[in-house]
C-alpha positions, 0 to 999 in steps of 0.5 A: 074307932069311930072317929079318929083319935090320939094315939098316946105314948110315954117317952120313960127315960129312967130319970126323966127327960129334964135334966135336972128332974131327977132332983126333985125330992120326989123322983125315984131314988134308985135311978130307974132300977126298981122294978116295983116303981115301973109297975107303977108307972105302967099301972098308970099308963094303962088306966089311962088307955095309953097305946104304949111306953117307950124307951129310947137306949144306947149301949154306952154312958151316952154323953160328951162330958169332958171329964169324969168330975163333969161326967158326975153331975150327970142323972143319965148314968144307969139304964136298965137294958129295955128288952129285959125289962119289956119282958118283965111288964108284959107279964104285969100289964095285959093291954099295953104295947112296949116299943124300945131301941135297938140299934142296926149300928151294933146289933146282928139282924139275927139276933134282933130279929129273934129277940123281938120275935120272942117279945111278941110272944111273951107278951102277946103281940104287944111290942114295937122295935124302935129301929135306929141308927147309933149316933154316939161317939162312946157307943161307938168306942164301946164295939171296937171303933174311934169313932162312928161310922159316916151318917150316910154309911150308917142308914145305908147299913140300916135299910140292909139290916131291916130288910134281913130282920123282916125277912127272917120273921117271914121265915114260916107261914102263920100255919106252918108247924103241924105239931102232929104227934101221931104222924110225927111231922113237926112242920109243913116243909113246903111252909119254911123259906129260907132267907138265903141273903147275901148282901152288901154287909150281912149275909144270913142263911136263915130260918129263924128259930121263932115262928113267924110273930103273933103281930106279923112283924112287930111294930116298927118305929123309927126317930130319923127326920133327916132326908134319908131317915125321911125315906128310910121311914117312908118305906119301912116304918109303922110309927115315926116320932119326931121333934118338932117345936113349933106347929109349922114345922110339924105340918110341913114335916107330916106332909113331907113325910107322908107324901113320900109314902106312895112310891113305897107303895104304902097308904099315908095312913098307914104311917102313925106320926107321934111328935115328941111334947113335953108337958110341964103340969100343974092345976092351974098355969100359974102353978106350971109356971112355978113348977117349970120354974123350980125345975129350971133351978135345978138344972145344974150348969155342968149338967146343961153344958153336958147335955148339949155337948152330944150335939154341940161339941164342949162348950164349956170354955166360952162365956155362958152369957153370950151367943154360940159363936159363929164357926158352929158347923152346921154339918155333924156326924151325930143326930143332923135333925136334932142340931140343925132345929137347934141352931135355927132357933139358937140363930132366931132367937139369939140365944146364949150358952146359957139360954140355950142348954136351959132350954135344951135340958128342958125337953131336948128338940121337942115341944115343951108346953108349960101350964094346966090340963086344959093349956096342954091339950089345947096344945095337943088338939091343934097339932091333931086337927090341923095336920100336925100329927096322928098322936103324941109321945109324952116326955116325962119330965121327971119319973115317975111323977112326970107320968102319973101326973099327965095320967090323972090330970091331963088324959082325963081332959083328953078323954072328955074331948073325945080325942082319946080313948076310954077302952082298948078296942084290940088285944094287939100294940098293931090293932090299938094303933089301927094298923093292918098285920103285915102278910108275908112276903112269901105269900104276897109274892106267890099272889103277885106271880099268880096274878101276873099270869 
């Protein structure tokens, strides 16, 4: 690039991220499950040089409903599984990267290891892991516990589980299988290495079964915005989304996160920062302003106090017209970052129940902006050029119009800024984020013993 530009991602929760868009009469009506409509979606995604689509997950019905008859008014029930239908894409796009969850709280780092290596070559190195913790209470009693490890123990297990996974993908040099048919020979020995970890929680011998990926490793995402998620990204992570509401709040957190990066020995640009926004669109802002304000009709009330209950607890019994009650803990074993943003807000702004959920089911912790292509990008140009962000991750507030719409309206006011791109300029998710391939371990060891000597 010859000067530096958004990265733009999509956030394609099957039914949108408001809670209520899965209403309106023209969201799909198949919850997500046709695979002709996410063709479509990616087909409007990749015209408008978006770097990736993303899909956030959870092994379980992820809510905190207090019973089925509540449970009912929920749109976030179904859920194809994402590294299926990743696969899938790729093999109808041909520039787009795919980054989705996959969490180290119930997985093996083998098998996730395996499964990414594949992606990569199905797909042509176009695909991200989104490397995070499991915060649910129902994912949690999905794998045989009551109820979720200790926030803390969790990340520790994450940084073990990580640690393996990268190393498996370094299990072979990028020349290491010959395929020599005349001598016989499949592979270089000299050129495999074995893991051979024993750690605190996992112990894997090693090699993987896949060559090392086209991209190196895959990219690497991670959500986490508490401190340790902070240091957990500092040192491993290529791209961090996060949720931040106001521009303050967002550079503060990029400075916090990228001045952690040197002691990792890692360059601050080598971190891609894609806050989380969520654009409510329309021609003019008037018309935003009348589609926000349908969409908000929408919002059933049991479907809102479900949607807050994940971070909040039931909250069904007290007065919707009143503010949160004082003895809301500030600590919790769920998502730390996303409850203490809101509570501060809820605190600042005197929220009731019913603002709070209202506001909540509109774009979660993220930044919601209401109003034409040019308020919107408006918006996204002051967080990229003052230190804010290297990019955005757009919460689609209900599908598929929620993308198609910023594709034709929004992107094209980007592009004629110039803070977006018209082509792609690599064939990789890594090259189109301008991120460098990761050497193997293996080599950089042998480079840092010779050097030493």
């Amino acid at each position: 690039m010859s000067q530096r530009q958004i990265r733009l991602g999509f956030s394609v929760t099957a039914n949108g991220t408001h809670k209520g868009g899965w209403r309106r009469e023209d969201s799909w009506n198949a919850g997500g499950l046709d695979i002709k409509q996410w063709r479509n979606v990616t087909d409007a995604a990749e015209r408008a040089c978006a770097h990736f689509l993303f899909w956030a997950d959870g092994a379980a019905v992820r809510t905190e409903a207090p019973d089925v008859e509540a449970l009912s008014f929920s749109g976030r029930i179904e859920m194809l599984e994402p590294l299926t239908l990743m696969s899938a894409l790729s093999q109808h796009a041909e520039k787009i990267g795919f980054v989705a969850t996959a969490s180290t709280t119930f997985n093996e780092p083998y098998n996730i290891a395996r499964k990414f290596a594949s992606l990569d070559y199905i797909s042509g190195g176009r695909v991200g892991w989104n490397v995070v913790t499991s915060w649910s209470v129902p994912e949690a009693r999905n794998f045989g516990l009551d109820q979720h490890l200790e926030h803390a123990e969790r990340y520790r297990r994450a940084e073990e589980f990580f640690d393996v996974v990268t190393g498996l993908w370094d299990s072979w040099d990028d020349d290491a299988f010959l395929r020599d048919k005349q001598s016989g020979r499949y592979f270089e020995p000299s050129k495999m290495h074995l893991l051979a970890h024993k750690g605190k929680y996992y112990s894997v011998r090693g090699p993987l079964n896949v060559p090392r990926p086209l991209q190196g490793h895959p990219v690497i995402a991670q959500a986490g915005s508490s401190e340790p998620g902070q240091e957990l990204a500092a040192r491993t992570a290529d791209l961090v989304y996060t949720a931040q509401q106001r521009v303050e709040d967002a550079r503060s957190f990029y400075k916090s996160l990228k001045g952690r990066m040197p002691k990792y020995g890692r360059s601050p640009d080598s971190l891609v920062i894609m806050p989380g926004i969520m654009p409510i669109m329309g021609r003019t802002d008037q018309e935003a302003q009348d589609n926000y304000g349908a969409m908000q009709e929408l919002l059933h009330p049991i479907a809102g106090l479900n949607s807050i209950a994940q971070v909040f607890g039931d909250l069904s019994k007290l007065p919707l017209d009143e503010p949160l009650p004082a003895w809301i803990d500030d600590e919790t074993n769920a998502a730390k970052s996303v409850k203490t943003i809101w509570l501060e807000r809820a605190r600042r702004e005197n929220l009731t129940i019913r603002q709070l959920y209202q506001a909540f089911s509109v774009g979660a912790a993220h930044k919601v902006v209401v109003g034409s292509p040019k308020t919107i990008v408006d918006t996204m140009e002051e967080w990229f050029t003052t230190g804010a962000c290297d990019g955005w991750n757009v919460m689609s507030a209900y599908m598929p119009g929620g993308v198609i719409e910023f594709c034709d309206l929004v992107a094209p006011e980007l592009q004629r800024r110039g803070l977006h791109r018209t082509a792609y300029q690599g064939t990789t998710l890594r090259e189109n984020l301008g991120l460098s391939r990761p050497q193997n371990r293996y080599d950089r060891a042998a480079g840092e013993m010779h050097a030493a000597k």
